[in-house]
PDB file of the backbone (N, CA, C, O) and the ligand in Angstrom, with CONECT records:
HET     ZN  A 101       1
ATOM      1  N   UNK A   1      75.658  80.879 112.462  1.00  0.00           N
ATOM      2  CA  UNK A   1      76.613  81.504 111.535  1.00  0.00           C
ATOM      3  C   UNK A   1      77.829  80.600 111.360  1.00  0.00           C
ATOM      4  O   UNK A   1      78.275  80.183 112.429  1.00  0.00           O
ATOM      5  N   UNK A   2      78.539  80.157 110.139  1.00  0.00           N
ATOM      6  CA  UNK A   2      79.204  79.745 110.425  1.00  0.00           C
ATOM      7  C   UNK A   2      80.790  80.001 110.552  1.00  0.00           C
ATOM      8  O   UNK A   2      81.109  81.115 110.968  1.00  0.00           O
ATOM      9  N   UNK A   3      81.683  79.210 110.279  1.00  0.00           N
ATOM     10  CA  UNK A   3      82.481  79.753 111.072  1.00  0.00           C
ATOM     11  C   UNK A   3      83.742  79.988 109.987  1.00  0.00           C
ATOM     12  O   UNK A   3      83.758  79.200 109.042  1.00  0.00           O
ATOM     13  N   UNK A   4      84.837  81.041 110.042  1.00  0.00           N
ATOM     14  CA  UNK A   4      85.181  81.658 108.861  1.00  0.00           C
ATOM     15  C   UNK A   4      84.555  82.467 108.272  1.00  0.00           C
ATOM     16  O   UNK A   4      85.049  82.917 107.239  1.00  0.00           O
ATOM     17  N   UNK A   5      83.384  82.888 108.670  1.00  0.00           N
ATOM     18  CA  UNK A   5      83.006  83.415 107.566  1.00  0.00           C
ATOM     19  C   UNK A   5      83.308  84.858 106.702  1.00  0.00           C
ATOM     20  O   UNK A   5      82.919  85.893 107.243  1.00  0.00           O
ATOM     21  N   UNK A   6      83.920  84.949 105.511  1.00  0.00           N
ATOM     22  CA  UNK A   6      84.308  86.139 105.083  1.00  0.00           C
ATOM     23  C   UNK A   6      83.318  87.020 104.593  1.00  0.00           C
ATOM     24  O   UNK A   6      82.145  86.649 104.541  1.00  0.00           O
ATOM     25  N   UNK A   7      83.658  88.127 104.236  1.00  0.00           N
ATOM     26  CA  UNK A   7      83.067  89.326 103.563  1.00  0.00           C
ATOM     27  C   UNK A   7      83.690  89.970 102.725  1.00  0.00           C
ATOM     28  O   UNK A   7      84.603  90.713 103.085  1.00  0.00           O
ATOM     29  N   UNK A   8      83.292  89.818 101.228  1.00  0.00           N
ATOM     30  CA  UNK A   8      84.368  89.684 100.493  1.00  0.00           C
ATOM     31  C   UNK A   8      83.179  91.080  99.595  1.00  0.00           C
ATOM     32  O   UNK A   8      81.954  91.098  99.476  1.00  0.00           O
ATOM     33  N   UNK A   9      84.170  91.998  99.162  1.00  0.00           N
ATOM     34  CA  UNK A   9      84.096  93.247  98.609  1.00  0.00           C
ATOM     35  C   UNK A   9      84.432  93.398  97.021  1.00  0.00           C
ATOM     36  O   UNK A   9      85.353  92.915  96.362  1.00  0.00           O
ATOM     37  N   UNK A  10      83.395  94.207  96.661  1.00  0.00           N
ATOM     38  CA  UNK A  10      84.162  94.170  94.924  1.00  0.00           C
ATOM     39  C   UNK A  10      84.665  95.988  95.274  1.00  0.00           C
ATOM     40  O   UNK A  10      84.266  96.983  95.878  1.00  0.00           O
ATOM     41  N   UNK A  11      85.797  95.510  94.407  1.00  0.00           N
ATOM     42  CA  UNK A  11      86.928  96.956  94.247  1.00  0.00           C
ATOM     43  C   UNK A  11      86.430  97.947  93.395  1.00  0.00           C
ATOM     44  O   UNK A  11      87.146  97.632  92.445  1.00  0.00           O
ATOM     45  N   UNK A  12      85.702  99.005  92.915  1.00  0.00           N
ATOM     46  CA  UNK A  12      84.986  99.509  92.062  1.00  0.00           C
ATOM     47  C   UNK A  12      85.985 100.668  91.626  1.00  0.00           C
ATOM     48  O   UNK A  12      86.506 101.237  92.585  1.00  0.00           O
ATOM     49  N   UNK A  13      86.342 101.112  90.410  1.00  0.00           N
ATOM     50  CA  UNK A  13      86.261 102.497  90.326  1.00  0.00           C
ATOM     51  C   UNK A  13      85.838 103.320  90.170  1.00  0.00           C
ATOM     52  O   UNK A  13      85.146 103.438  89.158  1.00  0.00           O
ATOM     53  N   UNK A  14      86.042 104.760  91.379  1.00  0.00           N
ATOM     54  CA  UNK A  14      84.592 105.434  91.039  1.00  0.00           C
ATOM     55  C   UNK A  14      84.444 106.735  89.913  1.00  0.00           C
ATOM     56  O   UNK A  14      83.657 107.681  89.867  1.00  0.00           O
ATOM     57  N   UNK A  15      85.349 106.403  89.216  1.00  0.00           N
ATOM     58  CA  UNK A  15      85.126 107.020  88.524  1.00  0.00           C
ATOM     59  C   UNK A  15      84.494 106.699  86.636  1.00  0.00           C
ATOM     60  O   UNK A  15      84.067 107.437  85.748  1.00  0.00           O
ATOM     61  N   UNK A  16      84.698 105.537  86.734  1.00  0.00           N
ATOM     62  CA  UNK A  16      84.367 104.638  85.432  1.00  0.00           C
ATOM     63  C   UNK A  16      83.124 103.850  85.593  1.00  0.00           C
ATOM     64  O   UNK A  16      82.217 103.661  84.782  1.00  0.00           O
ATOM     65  N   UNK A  17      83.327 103.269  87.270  1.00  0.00           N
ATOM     66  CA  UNK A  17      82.621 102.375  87.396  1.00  0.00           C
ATOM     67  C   UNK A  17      83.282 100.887  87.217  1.00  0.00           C
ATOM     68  O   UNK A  17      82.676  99.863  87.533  1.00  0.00           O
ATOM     69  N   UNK A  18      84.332 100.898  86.783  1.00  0.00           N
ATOM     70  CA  UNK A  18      85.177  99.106  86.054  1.00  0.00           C
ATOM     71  C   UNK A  18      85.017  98.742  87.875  1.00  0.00           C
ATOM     72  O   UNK A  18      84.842  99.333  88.941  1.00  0.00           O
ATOM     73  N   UNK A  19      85.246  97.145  87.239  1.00  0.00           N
ATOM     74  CA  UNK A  19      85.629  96.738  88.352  1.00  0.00           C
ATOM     75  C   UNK A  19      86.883  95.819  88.378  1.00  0.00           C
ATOM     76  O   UNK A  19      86.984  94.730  87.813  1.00  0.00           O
ATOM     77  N   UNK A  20      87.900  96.502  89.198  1.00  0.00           N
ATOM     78  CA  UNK A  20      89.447  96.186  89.724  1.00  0.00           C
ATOM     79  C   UNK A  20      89.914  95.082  90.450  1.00  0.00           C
ATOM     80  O   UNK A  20      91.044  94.595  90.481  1.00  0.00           O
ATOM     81  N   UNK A  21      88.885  94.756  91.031  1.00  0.00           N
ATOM     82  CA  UNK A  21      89.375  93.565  91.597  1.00  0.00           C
ATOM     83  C   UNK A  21      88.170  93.175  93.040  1.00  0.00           C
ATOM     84  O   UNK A  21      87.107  93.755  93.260  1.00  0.00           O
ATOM     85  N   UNK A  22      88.755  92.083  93.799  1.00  0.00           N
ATOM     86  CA  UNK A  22      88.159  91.892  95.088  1.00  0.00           C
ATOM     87  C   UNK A  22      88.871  92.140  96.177  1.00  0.00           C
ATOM     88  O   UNK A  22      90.056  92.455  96.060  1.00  0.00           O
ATOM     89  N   UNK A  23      88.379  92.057  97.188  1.00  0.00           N
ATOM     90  CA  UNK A  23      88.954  91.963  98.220  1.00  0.00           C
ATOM     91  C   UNK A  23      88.392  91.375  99.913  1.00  0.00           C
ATOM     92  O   UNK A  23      87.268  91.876  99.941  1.00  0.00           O
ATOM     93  N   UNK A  24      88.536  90.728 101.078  1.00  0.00           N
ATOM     94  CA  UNK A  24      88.224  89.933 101.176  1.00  0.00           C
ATOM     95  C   UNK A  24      88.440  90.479 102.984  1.00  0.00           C
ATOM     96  O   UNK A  24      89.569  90.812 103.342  1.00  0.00           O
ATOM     97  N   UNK A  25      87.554  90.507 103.746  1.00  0.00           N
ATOM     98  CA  UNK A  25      87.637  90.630 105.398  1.00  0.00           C
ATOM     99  C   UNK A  25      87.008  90.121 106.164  1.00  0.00           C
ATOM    100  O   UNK A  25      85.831  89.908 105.872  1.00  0.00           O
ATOM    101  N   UNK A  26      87.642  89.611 107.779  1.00  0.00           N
ATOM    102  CA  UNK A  26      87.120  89.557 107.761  1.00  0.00           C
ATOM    103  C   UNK A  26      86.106  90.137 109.266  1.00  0.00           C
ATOM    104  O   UNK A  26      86.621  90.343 110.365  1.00  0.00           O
ATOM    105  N   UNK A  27      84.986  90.269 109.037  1.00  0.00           N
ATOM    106  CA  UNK A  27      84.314  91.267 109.795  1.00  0.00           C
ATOM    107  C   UNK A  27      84.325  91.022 111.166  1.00  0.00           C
ATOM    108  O   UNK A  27      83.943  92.029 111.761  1.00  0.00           O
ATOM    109  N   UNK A  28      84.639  89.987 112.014  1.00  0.00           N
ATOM    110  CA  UNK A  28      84.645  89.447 113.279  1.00  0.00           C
ATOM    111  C   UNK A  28      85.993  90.014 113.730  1.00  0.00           C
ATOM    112  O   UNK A  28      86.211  90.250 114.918  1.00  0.00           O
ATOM    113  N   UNK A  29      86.809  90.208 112.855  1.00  0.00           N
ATOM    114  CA  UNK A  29      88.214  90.602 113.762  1.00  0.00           C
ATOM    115  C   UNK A  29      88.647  91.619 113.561  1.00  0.00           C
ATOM    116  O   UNK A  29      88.091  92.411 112.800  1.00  0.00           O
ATOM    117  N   UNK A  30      89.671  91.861 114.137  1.00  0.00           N
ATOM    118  CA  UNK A  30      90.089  93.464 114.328  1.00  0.00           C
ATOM    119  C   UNK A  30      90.194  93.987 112.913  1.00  0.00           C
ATOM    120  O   UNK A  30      90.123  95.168 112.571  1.00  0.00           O
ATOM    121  N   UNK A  31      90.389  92.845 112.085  1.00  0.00           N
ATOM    122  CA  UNK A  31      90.863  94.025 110.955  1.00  0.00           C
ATOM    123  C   UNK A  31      89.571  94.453 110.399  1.00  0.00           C
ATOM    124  O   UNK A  31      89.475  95.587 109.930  1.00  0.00           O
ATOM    125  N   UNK A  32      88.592  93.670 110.409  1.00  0.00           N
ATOM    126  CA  UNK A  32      87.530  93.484 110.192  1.00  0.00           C
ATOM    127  C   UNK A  32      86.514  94.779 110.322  1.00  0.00           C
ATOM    128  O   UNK A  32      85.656  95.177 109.534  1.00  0.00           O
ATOM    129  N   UNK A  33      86.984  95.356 111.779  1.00  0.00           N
ATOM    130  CA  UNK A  33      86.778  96.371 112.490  1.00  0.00           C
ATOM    131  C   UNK A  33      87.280  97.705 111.640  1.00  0.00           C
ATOM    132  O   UNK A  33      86.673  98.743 111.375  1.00  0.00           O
ATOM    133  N   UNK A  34      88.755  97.232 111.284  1.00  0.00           N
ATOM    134  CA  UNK A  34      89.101  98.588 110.522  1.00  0.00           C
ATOM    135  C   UNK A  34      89.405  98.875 109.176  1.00  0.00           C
ATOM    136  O   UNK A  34      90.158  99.733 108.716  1.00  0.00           O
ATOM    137  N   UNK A  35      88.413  97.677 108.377  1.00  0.00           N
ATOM    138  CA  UNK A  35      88.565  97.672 107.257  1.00  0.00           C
ATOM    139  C   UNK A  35      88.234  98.988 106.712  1.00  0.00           C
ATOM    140  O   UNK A  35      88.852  99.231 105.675  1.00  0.00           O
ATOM    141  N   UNK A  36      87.509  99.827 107.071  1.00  0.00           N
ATOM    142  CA  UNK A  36      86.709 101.355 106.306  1.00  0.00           C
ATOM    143  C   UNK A  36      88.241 101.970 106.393  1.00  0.00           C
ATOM    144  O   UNK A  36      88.825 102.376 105.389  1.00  0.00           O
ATOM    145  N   UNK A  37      88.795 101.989 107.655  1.00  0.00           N
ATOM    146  CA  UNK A  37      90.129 102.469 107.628  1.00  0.00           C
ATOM    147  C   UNK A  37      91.359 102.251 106.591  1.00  0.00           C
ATOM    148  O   UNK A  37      91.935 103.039 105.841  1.00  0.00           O
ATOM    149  N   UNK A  38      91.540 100.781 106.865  1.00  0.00           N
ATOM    150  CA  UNK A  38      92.634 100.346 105.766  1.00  0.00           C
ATOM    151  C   UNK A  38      91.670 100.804 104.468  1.00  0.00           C
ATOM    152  O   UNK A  38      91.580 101.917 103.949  1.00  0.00           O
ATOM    153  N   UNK A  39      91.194  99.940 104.235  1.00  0.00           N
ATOM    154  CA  UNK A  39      90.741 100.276 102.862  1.00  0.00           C
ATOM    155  C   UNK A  39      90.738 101.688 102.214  1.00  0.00           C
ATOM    156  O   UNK A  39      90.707 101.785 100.988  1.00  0.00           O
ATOM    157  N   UNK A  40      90.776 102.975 103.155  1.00  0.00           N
ATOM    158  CA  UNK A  40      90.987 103.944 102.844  1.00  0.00           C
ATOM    159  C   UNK A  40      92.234 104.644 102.538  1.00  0.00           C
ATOM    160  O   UNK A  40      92.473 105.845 102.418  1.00  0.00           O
ATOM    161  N   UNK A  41      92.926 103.667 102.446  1.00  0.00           N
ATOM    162  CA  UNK A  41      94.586 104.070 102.022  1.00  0.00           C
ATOM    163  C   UNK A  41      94.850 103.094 101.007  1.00  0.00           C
ATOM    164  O   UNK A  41      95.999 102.864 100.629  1.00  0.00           O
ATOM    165  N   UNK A  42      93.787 102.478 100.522  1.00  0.00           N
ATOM    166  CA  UNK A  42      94.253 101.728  98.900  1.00  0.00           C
ATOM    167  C   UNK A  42      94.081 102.341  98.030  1.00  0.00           C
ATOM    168  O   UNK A  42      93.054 102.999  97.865  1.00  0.00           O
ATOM    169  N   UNK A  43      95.211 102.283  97.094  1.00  0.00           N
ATOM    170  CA  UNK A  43      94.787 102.700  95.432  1.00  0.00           C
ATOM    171  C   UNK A  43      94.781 101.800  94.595  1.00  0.00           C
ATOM    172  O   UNK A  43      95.678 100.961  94.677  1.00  0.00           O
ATOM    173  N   UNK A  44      93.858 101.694  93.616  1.00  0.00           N
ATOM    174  CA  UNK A  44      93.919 100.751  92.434  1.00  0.00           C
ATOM    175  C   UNK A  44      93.568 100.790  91.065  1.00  0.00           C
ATOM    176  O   UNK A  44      92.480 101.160  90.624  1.00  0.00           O
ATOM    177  N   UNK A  45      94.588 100.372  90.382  1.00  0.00           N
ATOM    178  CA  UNK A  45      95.355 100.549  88.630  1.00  0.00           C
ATOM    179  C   UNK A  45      93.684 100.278  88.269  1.00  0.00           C
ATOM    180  O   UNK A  45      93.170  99.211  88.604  1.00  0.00           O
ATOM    181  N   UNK A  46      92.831 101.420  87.506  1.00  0.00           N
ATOM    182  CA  UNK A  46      91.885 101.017  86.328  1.00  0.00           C
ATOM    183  C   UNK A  46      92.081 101.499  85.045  1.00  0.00           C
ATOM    184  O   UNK A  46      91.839 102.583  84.515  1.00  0.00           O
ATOM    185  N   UNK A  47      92.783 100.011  84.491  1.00  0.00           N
ATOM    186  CA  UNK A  47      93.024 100.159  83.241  1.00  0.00           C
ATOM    187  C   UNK A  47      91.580 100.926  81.726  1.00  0.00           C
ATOM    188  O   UNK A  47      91.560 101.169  80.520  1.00  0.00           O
ATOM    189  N   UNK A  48      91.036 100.963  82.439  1.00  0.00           N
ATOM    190  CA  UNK A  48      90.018 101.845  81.865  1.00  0.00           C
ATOM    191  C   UNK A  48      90.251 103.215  81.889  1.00  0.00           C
ATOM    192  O   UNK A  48      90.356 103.800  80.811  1.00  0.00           O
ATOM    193  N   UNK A  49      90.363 103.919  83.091  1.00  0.00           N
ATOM    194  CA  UNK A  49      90.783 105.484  83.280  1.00  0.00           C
ATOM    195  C   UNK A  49      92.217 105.502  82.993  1.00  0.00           C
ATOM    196  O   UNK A  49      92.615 106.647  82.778  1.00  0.00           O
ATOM    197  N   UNK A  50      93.076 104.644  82.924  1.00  0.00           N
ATOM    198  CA  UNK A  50      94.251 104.482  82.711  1.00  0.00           C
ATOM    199  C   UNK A  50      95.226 105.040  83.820  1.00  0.00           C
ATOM    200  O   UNK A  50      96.298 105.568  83.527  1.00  0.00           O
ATOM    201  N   UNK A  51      94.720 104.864  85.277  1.00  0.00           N
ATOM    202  CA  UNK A  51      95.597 105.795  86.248  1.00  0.00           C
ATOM    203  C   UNK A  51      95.089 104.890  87.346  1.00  0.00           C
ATOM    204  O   UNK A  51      94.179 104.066  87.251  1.00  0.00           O
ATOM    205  N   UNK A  52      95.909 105.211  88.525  1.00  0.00           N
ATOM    206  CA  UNK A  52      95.620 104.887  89.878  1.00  0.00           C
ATOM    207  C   UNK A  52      94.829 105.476  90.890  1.00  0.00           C
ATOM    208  O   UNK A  52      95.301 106.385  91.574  1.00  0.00           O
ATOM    209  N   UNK A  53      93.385 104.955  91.108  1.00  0.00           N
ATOM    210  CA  UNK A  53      92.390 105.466  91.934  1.00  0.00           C
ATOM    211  C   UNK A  53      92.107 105.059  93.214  1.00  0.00           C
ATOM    212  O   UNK A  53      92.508 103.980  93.651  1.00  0.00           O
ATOM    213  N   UNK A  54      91.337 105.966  93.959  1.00  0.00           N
ATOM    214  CA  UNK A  54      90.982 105.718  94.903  1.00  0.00           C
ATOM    215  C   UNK A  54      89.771 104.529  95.341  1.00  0.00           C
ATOM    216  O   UNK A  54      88.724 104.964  95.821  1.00  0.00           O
ATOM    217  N   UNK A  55      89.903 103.342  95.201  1.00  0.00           N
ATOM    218  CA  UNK A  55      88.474 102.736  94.904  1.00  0.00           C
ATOM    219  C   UNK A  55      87.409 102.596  96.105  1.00  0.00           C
ATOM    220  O   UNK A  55      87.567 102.961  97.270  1.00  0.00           O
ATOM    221  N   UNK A  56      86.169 101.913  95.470  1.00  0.00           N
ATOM    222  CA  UNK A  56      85.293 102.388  96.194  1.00  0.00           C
ATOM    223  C   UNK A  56      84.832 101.043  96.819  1.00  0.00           C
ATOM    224  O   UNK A  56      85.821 100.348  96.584  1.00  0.00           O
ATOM    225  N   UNK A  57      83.946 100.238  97.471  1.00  0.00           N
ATOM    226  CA  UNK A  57      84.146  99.083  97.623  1.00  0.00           C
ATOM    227  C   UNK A  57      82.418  98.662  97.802  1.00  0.00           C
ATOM    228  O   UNK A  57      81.498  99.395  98.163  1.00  0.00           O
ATOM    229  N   UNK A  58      82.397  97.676  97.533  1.00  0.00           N
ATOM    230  CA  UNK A  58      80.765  97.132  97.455  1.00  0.00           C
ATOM    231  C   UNK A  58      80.491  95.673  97.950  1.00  0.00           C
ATOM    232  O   UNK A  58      80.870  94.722  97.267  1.00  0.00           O
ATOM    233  N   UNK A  59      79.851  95.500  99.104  1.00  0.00           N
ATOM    234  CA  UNK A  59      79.798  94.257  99.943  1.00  0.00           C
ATOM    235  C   UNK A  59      78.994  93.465  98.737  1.00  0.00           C
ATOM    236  O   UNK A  59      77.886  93.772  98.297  1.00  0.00           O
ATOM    237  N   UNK A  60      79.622  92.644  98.419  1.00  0.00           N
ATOM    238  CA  UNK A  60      78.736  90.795  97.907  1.00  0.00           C
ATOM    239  C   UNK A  60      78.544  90.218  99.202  1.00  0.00           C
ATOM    240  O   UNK A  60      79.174  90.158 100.258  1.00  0.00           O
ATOM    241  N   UNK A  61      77.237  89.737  98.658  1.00  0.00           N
ATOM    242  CA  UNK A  61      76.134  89.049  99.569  1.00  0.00           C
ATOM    243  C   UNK A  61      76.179  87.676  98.944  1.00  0.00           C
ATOM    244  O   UNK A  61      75.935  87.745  97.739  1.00  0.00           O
ATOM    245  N   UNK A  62      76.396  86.535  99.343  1.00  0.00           N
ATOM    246  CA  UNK A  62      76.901  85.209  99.043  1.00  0.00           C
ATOM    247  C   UNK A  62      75.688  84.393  99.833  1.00  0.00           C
ATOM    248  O   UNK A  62      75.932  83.409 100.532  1.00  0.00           O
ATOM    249  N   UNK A  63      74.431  84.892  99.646  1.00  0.00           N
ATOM    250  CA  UNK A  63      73.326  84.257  99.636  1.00  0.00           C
ATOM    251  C   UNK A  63      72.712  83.666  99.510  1.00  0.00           C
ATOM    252  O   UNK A  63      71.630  84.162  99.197  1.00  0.00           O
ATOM    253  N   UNK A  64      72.749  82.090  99.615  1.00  0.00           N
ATOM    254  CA  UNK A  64      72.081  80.958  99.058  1.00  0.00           C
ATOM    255  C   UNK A  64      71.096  80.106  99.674  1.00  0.00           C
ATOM    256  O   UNK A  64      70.616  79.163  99.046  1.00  0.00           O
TER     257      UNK A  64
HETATM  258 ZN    ZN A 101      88.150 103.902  86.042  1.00  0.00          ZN2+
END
């Protein structure tokens, strides 16, 4: 495995479906550990629904 390696998330909204942005952890370290946590106290602007949501998050697989 090498080393750094991140786990980088797409920001979804779940209510549209748009997608808001990325975001980026990483899984070996503590925060890594409490990303379900943090991440559960983000909100994010989808200019589609036109309001601030709760988003949902979806692991990319950087597979080659
Ligand atoms: Zn939306």
């Amino acid at each position: 495995m090498p080393r750094g390696k991140r786990t980088v998330f797409t920001v979804l909204c779940p209510e549209s479906g748009n997608r808001v942005g990325t975001i980026r952890f990483h899984k070996q370290d503590k925060m890594g550990k409490a990303w379900k946590e943090h991440s559960s106290k983000l909100k994010k602007y989808c200019p589609v629904c036109k309001k601030h949501v709760k988003p949902k998050f979806k692991e990319e697989r950087h597979s080659k």
